[in-house]
N, C-alpha and C positions, 0 to 999 in steps of 0.2 A: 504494500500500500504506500504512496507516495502521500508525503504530506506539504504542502503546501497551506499558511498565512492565507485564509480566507478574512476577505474587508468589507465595510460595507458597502463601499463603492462596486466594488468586482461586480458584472454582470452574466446574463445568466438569460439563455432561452431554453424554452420544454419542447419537445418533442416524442411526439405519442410513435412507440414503436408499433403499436399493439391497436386493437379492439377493447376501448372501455363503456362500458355498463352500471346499470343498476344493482345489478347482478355484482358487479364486482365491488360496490362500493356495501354490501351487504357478506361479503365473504374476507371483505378488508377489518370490517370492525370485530363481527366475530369471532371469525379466526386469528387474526392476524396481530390486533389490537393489544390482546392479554398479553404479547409475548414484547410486540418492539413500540407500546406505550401510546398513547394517547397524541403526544405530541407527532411524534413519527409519523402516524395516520393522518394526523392532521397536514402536516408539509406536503404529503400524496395530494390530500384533495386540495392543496392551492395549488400544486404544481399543476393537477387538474386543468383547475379554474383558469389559469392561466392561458391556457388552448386558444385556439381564434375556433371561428365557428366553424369549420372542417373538422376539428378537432385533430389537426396535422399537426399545428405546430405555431410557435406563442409568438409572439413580437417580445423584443429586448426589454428587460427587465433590471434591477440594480438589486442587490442583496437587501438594502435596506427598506427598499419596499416589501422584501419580504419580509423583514423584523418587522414593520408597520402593521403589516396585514394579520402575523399571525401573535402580535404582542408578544414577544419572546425574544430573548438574547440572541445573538450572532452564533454564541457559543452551542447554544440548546438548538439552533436550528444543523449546525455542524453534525452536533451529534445525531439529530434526525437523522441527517442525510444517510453515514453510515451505516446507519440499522436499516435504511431502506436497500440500501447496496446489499448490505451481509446476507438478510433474506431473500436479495432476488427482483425488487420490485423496481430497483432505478439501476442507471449507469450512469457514470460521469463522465466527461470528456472536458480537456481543462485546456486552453489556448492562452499561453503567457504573454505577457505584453506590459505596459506602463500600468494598464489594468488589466486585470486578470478577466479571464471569459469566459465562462463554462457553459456547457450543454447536458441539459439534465435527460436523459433518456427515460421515458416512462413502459413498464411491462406488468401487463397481466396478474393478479394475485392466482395461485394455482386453483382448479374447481375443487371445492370440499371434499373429491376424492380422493384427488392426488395427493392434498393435506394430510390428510388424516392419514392414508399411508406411507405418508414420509417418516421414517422414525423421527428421524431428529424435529420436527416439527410436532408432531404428534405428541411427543412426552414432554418439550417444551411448552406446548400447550396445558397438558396434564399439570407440570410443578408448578404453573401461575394459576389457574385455573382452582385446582383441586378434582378429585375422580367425581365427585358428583355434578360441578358443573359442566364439565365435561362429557358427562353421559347426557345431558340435556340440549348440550351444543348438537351432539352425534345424533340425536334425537329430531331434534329441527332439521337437520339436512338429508335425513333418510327419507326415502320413497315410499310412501303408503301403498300397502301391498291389496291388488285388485283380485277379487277371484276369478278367474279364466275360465274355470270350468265347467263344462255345457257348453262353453262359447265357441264359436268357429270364426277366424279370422277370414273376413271378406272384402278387405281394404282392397282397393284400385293399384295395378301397378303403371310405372309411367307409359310401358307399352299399349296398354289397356285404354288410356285415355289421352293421350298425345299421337302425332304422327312426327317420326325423325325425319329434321329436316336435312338440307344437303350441306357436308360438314366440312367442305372442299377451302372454306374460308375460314374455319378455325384456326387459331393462333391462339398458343399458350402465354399468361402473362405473367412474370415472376414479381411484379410491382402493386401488387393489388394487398392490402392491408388485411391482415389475418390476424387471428388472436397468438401474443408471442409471452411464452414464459421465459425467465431464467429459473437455471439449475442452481440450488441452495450449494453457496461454497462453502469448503469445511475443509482447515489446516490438515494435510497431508502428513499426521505426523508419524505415520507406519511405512515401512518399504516395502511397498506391494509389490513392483517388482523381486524385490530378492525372498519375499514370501511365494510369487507363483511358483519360483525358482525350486521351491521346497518342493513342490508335486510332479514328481516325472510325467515325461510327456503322456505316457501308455497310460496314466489316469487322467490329466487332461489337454484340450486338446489348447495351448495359449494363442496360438490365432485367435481363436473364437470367443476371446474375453473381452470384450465390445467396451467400449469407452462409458456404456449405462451400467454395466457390473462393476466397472473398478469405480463409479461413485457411489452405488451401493453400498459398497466392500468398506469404503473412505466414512459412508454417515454409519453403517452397522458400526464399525470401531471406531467412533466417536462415540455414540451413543452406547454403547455397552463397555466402553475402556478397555478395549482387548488389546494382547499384545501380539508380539510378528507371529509367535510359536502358537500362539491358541487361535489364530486368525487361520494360520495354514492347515491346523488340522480338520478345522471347524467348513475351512472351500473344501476341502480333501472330501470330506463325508458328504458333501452337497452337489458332487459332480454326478450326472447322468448317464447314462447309458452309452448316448452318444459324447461323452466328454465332454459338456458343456455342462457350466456352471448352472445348476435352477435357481433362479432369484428365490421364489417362494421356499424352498426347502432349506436354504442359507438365511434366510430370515427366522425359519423357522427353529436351528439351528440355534443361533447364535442366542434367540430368546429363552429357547429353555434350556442350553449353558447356562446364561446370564441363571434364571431364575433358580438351576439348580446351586449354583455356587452360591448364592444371596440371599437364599429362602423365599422364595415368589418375590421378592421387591422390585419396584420399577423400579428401572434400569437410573444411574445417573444423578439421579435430585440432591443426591447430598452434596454436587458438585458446582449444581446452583449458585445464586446470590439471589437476593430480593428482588422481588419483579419491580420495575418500573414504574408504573402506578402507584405501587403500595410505599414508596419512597418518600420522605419529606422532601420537601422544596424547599431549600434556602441558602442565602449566601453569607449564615451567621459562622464566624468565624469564634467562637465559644468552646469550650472544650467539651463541652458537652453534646453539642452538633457533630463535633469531629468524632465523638464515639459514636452516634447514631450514625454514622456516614461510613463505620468502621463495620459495626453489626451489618449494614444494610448492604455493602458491598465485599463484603467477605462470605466465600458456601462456607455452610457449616462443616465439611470436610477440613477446610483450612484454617476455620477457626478452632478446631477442635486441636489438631495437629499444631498450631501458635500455643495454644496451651500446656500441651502434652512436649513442650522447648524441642519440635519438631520432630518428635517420633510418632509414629503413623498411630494411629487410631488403633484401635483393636476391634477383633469383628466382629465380639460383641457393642461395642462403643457402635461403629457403624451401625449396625441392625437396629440401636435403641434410635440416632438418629434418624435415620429415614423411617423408623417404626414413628416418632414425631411429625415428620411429611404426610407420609402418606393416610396413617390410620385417622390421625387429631387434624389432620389439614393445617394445618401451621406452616406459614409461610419459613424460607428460609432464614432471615434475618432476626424472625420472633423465635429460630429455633437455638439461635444465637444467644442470645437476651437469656433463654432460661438453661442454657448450657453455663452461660457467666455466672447466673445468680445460682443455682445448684452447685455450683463445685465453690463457691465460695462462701454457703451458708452449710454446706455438709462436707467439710474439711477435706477440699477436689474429692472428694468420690462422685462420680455419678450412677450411684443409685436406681438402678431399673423401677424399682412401685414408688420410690420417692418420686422422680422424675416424670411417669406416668399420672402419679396423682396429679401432678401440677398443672400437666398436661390437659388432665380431661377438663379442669377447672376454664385453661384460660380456650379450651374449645367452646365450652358453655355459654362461656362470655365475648367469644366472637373474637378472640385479640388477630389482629390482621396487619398489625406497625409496629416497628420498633419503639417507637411513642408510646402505643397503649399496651406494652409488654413492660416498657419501663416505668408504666406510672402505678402499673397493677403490683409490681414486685413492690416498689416505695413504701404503697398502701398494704401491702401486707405485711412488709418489715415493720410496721409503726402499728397494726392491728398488736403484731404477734409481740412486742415490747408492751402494750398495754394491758395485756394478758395478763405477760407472764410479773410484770413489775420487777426486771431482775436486775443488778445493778454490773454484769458479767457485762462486759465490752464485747459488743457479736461484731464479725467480720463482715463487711457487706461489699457490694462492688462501690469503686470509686463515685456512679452516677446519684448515689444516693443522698450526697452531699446536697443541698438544699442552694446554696449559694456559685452551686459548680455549672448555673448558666450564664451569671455575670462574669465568671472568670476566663479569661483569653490565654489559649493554651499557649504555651513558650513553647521555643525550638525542640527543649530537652523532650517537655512532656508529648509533643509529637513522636520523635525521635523514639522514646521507650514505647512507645504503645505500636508502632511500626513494626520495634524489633522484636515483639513478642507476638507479634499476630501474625507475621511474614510468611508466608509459605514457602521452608526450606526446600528445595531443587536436589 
C-alpha cells in the first residue's frame, strides 16, 4: 500500500465501474455496515451521489467538499477510504502533481450469497454482529420456499414466442457496463507455492489450481490461522479423483479441523478488536481515553498474551475467551475490560465460574462498550466496599480512579501501558 499526504485541496472524481442499485445500497448497510462502520458506508453513498446523471462518472470535486458534505475529518474520511479498498468496494488511482488527483473507482457490494459464503466475510460479520443477529440477517435474505408440487411448468420458451431474426449484423461489445465485483484481498502470509510443493504431482494435478482456489486457500488460512504443514495436508485430503482440488470439501475440511482442534468455536474472534460502531468517538487526549482506545483496539488474544509478559494464552485461557464471544455475545473490547478487572480483583487468576458469573450478569445488562463495561465494574467495586465495610486496601484497575479523566497521560504513562499490552512477535 502506498501512502501518500492526503489535503484538503487534492481533488478527486468517481467513476462507476459497475451497475448500482437499490439492491445494492440494501446489501451495503446490512451486510457490509457491521463490519467496515457506518462512516465507510457513508463515503460509498456520497461517492455515489457524486455521479452525473449517466451514473458514468462525476465532475471534479476537492476533498474538502467532501469533509463538508459528510461532516467529518480528513483523517476519518482517509480511513473510510481504506476499509472501502480492503473489502472490495472502491479503487484508487492517484495522479501527482502541485495537487494531488485521485480517481475513486466505484464496485459492486457482493449479492448476499457470495457474502455469506465468503468465510472471511461471513465470520466477520458473525464477531460484530453476534450469532443471533446474524441468523436474522440470513433470514431476511433467504428465499421463501414455494411448493411445486402438483405443478407442471408451462412457461413460454423464447423459441415459442419470438421469431430469430437474421444475425449477419451482430457484433459483440466489450464496452457495455455490467455488474463488476472485487475479490476480498487478504495478506498472503502462507507459501502456497512451497505448500502445493508438498503434494506430489500423482495426487494432484498443479496446473489445474486456478487462481479462485489459491484465494480460497489465502481467506480458509486467514480465517482459520493455519499453518504451511496443516494447510498441505488438509489440500492433500481435499483432492478428487481427477486431481483437482474441491472447493466444497476443502472448506469443508478445514472447518471441522478448525472445530475439532477448538471444540466447535468459530473460527478467529478472539483475534478480533472492537467493531467500529461500538467505539467511542473522541479526540480526548486523557489517560483515561487512551485506555478505552487500548481495550477497544486490542483482540483479546493480544491482550491476554500483554498480560501473560507475552507468553501465549493457554487453551484453556483461549476457550474461556471466545466461550465470552460467542456464548455471552460480548463484544471484543468489553471482553477486555472484564479480562483487566478479573485478574486484578482475583489475584490474575482467571477463574472459569468467577468469570462466567460476571459474564452472564453484564449479558443481562446488554454491556456493548468499553464505557459501559467500565462504568458497570466502578459501580460494582463501590456496591461490593459498601457491603463488605472492610478497611483491607482491594487492588482494582488503574480506570477506577475517579479523577483519572482530568488527568493527561505523560510520555512515561503511555510508554508503560504500550509495553505491557504489545503483542510480542
Amino acid at each position: 500500500m502506498v501512502t501518500v499526504n492526503l489535503l484538503p485541496a487534492d481533488t478527486y472524481i468517481v467513476k462507476n465501474a459497475t451497475m448500482l442499485d437499490n439492491e445494492s445500497r440494501l446489501v451495503l448497510i446490512k451486510l457490509y455496515q457491521p463490519i467496515i462502520g457506518a462512516v465507510a458506508v457513508n463515503l460509498y453513498f456520497t461517492l455515489w451521489s457524486n455521479l452525473d446523471f449517466s451514473q458514468i462518472i462525476s465532475t471534479e470535486y476537492t476533498h474538502h467538499n467532501l469533509m463538508a458534505i459528510m461532516r467529518v475529518k480528513l483523517e476519518d474520511i482517509l480511513e473510510a477510504r481504506e476499509k472501502l479498498e480492503a473489502i472490495g468496494l472502491l479503487k484508487t488511482y492517484l495522479k501527482k502533481g502541485n495537487i494531488n488527483s485521485y480517481i475513486y473507482e466505484l464496485y459492486s457490494p457482493l449479492d448476499p450469497s457470495e457474502f455469506i459464503n465468503n468465510p472471511i466475510l461471513s465470520t466477520s460479520l458473525i464477531s460484530n454482529v453476534g450469532q443471533k443477529e446474524y441468523d436474522k440477517i440470513i433470514n431476511y435474505f433467504k428465499i421463501p420456499k414455494t411448493i411445486l408440487e402438483g405443478y407442471d411448468d408451462v412457461s413460454s420458451s423464447f423459441n415459442d414466442t419470438f421469431d430469430v431474426a437474421n444475425a449477419t449484423n451482430f457484433m459483440e461489445s466489450e464496452d457495455i457496463r455490467k455488474v463488476k465485483q472485487l475479490d476480498l484481498v487478504v495478506d498472503e502470509k502462507i507459501d502456497l507455492n512451497s505448500i502445493l510443493e508438498m503434494i506430489p504431482s500423482e495426487v494432484l494435478n498443479h496446473r489445474l489450481v486456478t487462481k479462485e482456489i489459491r484465494s480460497l486457500i489465502y481467506k480458509l488460512a486467514y480465517i482459520y490461522n493455519l499453518s504451511d504443514d496443516e494447510l498441505s495436508e488438509l489440500i492433500r485430503n481435499s483432492v478428487n479423483e481427477k486431481k483437482i482440488i474441491d472447493k466444497d470439501l476443502l472448506r469443508s475440511n478445514c472447518h471441522n479441523y478448525y472445530t475439532f482442534e477448538h471444540q466447535n468455536m468459530t473460527p478467529s474472534l478472539i483475534y478480533k478488536n472492537q467493531p467500529e460502531y461500538l467505539r467511542k468517538k473522541t479526540s480526548d487526549t486523557s489517560k483515561r481515553s487512551k485506555l478505552i482506545y487500548t481495550f477497544e483496539t486490542t483482540s483479546p488474544y493480544d491482550f491476554l498474551t500483554g498480560k501473560n509478559k507475552g507468553v501465549r494464552p493457554s487453551k484453556s485461557e483461549l476457550n474461556l475467551i471466545e466461550n465470552l464471544m460467542l456464548d455471552y455475545d460480548l463484544p471484543p473490547g468489553v471482553v477486555n475490560v472484564l479480562v483487566d478487572y478479573v485478574l486484578k480483583i482475583n489475584d490474575n487468576k482467571l477463574t472459569k465460574n468467577f468469570v462466567l458469573t460476571i459474564a452472564s450478569q453484564w449479558k443481562r445488562s446488554n454491556v456493548k462498550t468499553v464505557e459501559e463495561a467500565m462504568k458497570i465494574c466502578k459501580k460494582e467495586n463501590q456496591s461490593k466496599k459498601k457491603v463488605t465495610k472492610t478497611h483491607v486496601k482491594e487492588k482494582k484497575p488503574d480506570w477506577f480512579n475517579k479523577n483519572i479523566e482530568e488527568a493527561i497521560a505523560s510520555n512515561d504513562d503511555i510508554a508503560a501501558l504500550e509495553a505491557s499490552l504489545k503483542d510480542l512477535e
